[in-house]
C-alpha positions as CSV (number, residue, x, y, z in Angstrom):
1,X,101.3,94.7,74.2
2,X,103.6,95.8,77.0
3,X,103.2,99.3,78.1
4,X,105.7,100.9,81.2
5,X,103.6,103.9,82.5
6,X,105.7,106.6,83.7
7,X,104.6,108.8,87.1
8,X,105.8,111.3,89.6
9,X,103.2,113.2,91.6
10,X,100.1,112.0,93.6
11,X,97.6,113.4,90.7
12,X,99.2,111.6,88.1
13,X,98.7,108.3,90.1
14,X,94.8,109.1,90.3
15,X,94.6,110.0,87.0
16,X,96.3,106.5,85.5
17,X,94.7,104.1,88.1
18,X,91.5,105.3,85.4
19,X,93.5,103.5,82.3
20,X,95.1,100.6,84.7
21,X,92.1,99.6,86.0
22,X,90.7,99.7,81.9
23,X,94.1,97.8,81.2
24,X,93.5,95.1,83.7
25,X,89.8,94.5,82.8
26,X,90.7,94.0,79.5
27,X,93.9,91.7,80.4
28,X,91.2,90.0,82.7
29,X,89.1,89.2,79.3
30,X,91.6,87.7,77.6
31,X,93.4,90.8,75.7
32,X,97.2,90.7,75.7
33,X,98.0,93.5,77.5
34,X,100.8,94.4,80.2
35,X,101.5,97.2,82.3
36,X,104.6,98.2,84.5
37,X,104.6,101.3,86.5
38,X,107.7,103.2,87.6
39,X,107.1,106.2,90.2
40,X,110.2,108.2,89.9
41,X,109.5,109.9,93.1
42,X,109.2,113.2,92.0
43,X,106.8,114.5,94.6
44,X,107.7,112.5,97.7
45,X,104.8,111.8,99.8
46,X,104.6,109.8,102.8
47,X,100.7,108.9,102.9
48,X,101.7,107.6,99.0
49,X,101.7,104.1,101.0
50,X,100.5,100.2,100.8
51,X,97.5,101.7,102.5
52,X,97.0,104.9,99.7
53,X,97.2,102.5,96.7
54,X,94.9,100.0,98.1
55,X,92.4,102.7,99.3
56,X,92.3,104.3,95.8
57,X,92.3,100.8,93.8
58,X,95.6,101.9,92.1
59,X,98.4,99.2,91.2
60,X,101.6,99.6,93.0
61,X,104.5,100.7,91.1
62,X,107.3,98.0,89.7
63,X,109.7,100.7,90.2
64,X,110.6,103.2,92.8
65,X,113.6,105.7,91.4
66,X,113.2,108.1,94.1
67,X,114.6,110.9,92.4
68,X,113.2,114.3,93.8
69,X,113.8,117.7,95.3
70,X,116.5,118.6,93.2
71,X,116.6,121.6,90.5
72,X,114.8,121.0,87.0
73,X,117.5,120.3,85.0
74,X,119.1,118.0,87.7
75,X,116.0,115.8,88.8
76,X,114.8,116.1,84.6
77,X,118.8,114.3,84.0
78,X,118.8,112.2,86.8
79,X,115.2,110.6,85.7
80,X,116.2,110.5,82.0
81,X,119.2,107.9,83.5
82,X,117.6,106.2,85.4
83,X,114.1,105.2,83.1
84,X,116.4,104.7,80.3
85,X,118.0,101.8,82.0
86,X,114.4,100.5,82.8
87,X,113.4,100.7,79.1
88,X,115.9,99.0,77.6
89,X,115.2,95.9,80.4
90,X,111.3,95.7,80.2
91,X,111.5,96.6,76.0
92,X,108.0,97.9,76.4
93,X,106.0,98.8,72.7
94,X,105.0,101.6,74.5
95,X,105.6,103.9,76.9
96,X,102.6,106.4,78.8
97,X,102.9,109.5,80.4
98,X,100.7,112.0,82.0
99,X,100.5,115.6,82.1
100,X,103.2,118.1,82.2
101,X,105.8,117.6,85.5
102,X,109.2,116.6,85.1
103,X,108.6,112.9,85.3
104,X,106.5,113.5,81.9
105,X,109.1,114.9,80.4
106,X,112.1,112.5,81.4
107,X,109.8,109.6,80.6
108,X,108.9,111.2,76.5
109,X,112.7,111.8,76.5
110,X,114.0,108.6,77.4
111,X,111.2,106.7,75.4
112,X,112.0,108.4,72.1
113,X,115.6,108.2,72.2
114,X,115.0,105.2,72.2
115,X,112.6,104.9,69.5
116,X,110.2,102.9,71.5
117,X,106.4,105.0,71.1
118,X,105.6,107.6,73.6
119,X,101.5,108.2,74.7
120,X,100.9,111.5,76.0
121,X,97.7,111.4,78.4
122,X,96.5,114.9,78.4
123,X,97.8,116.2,75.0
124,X,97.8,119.2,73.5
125,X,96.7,121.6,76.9
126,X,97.9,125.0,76.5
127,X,98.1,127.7,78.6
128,X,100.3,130.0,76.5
129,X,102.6,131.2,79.5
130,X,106.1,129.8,78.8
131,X,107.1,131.3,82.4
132,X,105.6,128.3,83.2
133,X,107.7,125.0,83.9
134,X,104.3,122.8,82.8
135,X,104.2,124.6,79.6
136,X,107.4,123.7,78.6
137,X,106.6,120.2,79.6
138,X,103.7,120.0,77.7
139,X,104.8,120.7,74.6
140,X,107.9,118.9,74.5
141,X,106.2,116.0,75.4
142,X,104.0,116.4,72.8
143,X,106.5,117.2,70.3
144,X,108.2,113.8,70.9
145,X,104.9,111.5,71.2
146,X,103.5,109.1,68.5
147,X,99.6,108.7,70.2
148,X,98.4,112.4,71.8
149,X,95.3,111.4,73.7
150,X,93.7,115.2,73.9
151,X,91.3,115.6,76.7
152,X,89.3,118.2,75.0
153,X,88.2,119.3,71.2
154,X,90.9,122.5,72.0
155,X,93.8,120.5,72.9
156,X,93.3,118.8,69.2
157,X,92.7,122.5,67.9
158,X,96.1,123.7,69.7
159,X,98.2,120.6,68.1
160,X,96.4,121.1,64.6
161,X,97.6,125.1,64.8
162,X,101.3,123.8,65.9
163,X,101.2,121.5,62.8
164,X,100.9,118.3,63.9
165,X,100.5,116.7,60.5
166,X,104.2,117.9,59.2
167,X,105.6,116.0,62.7
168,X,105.7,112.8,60.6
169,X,104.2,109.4,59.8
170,X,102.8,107.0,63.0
171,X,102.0,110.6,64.9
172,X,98.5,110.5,65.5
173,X,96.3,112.9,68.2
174,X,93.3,111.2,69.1
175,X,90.1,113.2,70.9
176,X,89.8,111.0,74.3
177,X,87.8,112.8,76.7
178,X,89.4,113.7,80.1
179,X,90.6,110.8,82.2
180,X,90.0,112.8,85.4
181,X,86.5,112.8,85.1
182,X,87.0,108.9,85.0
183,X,88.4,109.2,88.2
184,X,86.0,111.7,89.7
185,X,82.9,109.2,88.8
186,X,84.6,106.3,90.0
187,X,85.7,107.9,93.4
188,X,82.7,110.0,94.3
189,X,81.3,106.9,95.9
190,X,84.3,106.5,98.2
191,X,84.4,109.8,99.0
192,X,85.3,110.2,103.0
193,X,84.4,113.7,104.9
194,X,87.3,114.7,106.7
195,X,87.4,113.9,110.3
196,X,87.3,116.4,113.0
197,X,86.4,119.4,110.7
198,X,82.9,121.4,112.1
199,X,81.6,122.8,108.8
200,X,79.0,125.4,107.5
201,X,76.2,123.8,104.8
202,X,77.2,126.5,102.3
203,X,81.4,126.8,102.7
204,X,83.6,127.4,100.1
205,X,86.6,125.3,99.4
206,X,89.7,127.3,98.3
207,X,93.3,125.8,96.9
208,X,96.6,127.8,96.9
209,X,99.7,126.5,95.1
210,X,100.9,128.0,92.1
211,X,104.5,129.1,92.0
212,X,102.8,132.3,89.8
213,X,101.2,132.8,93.2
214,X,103.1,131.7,96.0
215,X,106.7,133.4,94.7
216,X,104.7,137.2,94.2
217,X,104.1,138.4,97.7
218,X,101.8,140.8,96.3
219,X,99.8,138.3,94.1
220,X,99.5,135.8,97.8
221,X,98.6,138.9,99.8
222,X,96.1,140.1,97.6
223,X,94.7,136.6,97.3
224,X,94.3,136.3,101.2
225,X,93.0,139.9,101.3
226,X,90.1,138.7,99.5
227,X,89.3,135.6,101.0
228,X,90.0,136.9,104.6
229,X,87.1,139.7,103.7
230,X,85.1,137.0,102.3
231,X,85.8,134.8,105.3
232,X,84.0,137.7,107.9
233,X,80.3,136.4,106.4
234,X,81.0,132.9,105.0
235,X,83.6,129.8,105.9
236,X,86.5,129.3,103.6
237,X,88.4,126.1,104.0
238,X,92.0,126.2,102.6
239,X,93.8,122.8,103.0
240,X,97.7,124.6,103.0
241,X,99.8,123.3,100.7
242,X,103.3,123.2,101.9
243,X,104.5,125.8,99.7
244,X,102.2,128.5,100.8
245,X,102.3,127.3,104.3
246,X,106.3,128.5,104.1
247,X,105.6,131.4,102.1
248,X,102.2,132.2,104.7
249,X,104.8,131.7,108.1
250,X,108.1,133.7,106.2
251,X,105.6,136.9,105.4
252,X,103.9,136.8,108.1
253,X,100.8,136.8,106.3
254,X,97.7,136.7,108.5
255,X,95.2,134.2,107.9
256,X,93.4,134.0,111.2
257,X,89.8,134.1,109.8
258,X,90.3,131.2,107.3
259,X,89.2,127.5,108.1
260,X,92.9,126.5,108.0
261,X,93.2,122.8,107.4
262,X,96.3,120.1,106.4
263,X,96.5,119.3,102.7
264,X,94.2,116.4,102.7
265,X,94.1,112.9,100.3
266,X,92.1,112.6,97.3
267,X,88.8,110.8,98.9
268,X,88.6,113.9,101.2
269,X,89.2,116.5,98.7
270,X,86.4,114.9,96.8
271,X,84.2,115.1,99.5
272,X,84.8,118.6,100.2
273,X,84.5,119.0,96.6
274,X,81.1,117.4,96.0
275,X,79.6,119.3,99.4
276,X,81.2,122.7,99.2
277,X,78.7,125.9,97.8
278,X,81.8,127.2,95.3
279,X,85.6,126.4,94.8
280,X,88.4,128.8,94.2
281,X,91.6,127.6,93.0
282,X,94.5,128.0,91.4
283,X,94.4,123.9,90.5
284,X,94.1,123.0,86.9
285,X,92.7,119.9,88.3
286,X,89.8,121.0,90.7
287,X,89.1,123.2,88.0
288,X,87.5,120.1,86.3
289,X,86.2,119.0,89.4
290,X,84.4,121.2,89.9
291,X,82.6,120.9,86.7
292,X,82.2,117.7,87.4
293,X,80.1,117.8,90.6
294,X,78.2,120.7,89.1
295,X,79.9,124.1,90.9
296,X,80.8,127.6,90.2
297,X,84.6,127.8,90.0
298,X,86.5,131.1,90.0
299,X,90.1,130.6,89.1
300,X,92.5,132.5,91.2
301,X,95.2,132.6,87.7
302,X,95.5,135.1,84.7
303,X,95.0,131.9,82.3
304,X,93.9,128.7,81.9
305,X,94.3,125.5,79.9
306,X,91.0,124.6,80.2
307,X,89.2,127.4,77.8
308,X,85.8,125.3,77.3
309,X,84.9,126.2,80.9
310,X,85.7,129.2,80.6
311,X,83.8,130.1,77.1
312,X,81.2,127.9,78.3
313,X,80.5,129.7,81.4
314,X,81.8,127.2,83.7
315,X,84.8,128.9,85.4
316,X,85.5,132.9,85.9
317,X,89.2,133.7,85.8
318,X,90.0,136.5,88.5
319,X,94.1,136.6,88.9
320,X,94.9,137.7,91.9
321,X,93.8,140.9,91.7
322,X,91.3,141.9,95.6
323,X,88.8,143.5,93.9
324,X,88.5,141.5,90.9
325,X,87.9,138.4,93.1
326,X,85.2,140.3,95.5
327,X,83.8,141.1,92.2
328,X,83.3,137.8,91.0
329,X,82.4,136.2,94.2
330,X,79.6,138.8,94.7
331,X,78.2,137.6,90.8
332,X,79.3,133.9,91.0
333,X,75.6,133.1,91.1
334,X,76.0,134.0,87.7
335,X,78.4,130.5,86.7
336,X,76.8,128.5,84.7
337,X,76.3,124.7,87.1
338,X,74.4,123.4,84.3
339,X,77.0,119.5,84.3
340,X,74.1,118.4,81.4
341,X,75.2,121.2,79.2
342,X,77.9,119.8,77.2
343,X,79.8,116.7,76.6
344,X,83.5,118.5,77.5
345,X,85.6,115.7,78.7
346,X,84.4,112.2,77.3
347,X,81.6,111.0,80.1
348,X,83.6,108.8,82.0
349,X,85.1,106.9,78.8
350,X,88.2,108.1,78.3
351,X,90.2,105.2,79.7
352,X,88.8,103.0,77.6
353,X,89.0,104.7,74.7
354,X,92.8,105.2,75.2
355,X,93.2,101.1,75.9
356,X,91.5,100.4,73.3
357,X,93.8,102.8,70.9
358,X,96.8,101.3,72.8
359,X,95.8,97.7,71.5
360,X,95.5,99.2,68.3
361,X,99.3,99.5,67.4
């Protein structure tokens, strides 16, 4: 079994070092199992170094392609060239992919054109706002895939509504669990504070990087507005991501009374994570998180893919609306931090679940 695992952005990396790790424990005892990882260089980061994948116990890619920065439609092309080329050398039986960027996308294409099978990590996620460039993603991806590995009992719901069993024979969508939560268990012991940051017991840990709020000035301002007024009796740490840092500096926005840090890795973001009082994000991903280490999310968006935390009283959705965020804030004690509730995302077994489907074909 040869698999080529297709990635782009730093999350997807943490997400499938979950399954490699899996992959090599079970090449380790004996199963014959392969894996080769291309990074297409989608999100170009410079701490993504000898030192990051060693730190986070994450293979280093076979492949850099360095395609990035471009449009869509020309970074989507130029990735479809340039994994095709790598398929057809490596002839893998299989080829993963994660989530719902652009490398997801030109890895499903390329794959399927190529009639090799295509596993879609994260399957069937909806958030039913085709303004969004993940959306489309998503279900293209899943459109072309043979093994959809749905994190959650309404990603299998979503692909059974679309028709998944009129796609044809070999499709199959399999209930994983959430590989993330994988991840979060494994790294929480690891987890470093950031250095030279003076922080209150009880501070609240705050994420801003959705185009749907970053490209509305009036969504951003009235985002900051309500975090600035929380700010006057409680700390708010927002590590700036570089898109809202440009958008912060070009509007002038004022952000004075906000515990400004730099966007930090993932072993300090899960610190901050496990020791903040309540998180506020527009993140899909420290939506989970927070689940995971049990606390109150309000979800600066008008949507989300993750329903069950919302219908299980998990995570408030507030937009970006002032009031509606003071408002939820004030009755957050309300969020349900009960992490013994439910069984949502698969209890830490996902990844070997999915290896053990892989070996399967």
């Amino acid at each position: 079994m040869r698999i080529v695992t297709i990635l782009g952005a730093r999350p997807q990396f943490i997400k499938a070092g979950s399954v490699s790790r899996e992959i090599q424990r079970q090449k380790n005892s004996g199963k014959n199992i392969d894996e080769v990882i291309i990074h297409t260089g989608q999100h170009y980061d410079m701490n993504m170094s000898d030192v990051f994948f060693k730190e986070m116990k994450i293979p280093k890619p076979d492949y850099y392609l360095g395609i990035g920065g471009n449009n869509h439609g020309a970074m989507t092309g130029q990735m479809i060239e340039a994994i095709e080329g790598i398929l057809i050398k490596e002839k893998p039986d299989v080829v993963m992919v994660y989530g719902d960027t652009n490398s997801t996308l030109a890895g499903a294409i390329a794959a399927s054109k190529l009639h090799i099978n295509v596993a879609h990590v994260e399957a069937g996620l909806r958030s039913f706002n085709m303004s969004m460039p993940e959306e489309i993603n998503r279900i293209l991806t899943d459109r072309v895939s043979s093994l959809l590995f749905c994190p959650t009992r309404a990603a299998m719901d979503n692909l059974e509504k679309e028709g998944i069993r009129s796609w044809g024979n070999g499709v199959n969508a399999i209930l994983s669990g959430d590989v993330m939560q994988d991840g979060a268990l494994f790294y929480k012991k690891f987890a470093q504070k950031p250095s030279n940051l003076d922080l209150a017991d009880d501070f609240i840990l705050c994420t801003i990087h959705r185009a749907e709020n970053t490209d509305v000035s009036e969504r951003l301002v009235s985002i900051i507005d309500a975090l600035t007024e929380i700010a006057m009796t409680r700390q708010v740490v927002l590590p700036l991501h570089p898109r809202t840092k440009k958008v912060i500096l070009s509007q002038n926005i004022d952000i004075s009374k906000l515990t400004i840090i730099e966007p930090v890795g993932y072993l300090n973001m899960v610190w901050l994570i496990s020791n903040c009082a309540i998180v506020m994000t527009d993140s899909g991903g420290l939506q989970k998180e927070a689940f995971f280490f049990s606390k109150p999310c309000l979800t600066l968006r008008d949507e989300t893919e993750w329903v069950e935390l919302v219908e299980n009283g998990f995570n408030i959705l507030v937009g970006a609306n002032k009031q509606s965020i003071l408002n939820a804030y004030t009755n957050c004690v309300n969020i349900n931090t009960d992490y013994l509730g439910g069984d949502l995302y698969g209890n830490g077994k996902a990844s070997k679940k999915i290896v053990n489907e892989l070996l399967n074909i």
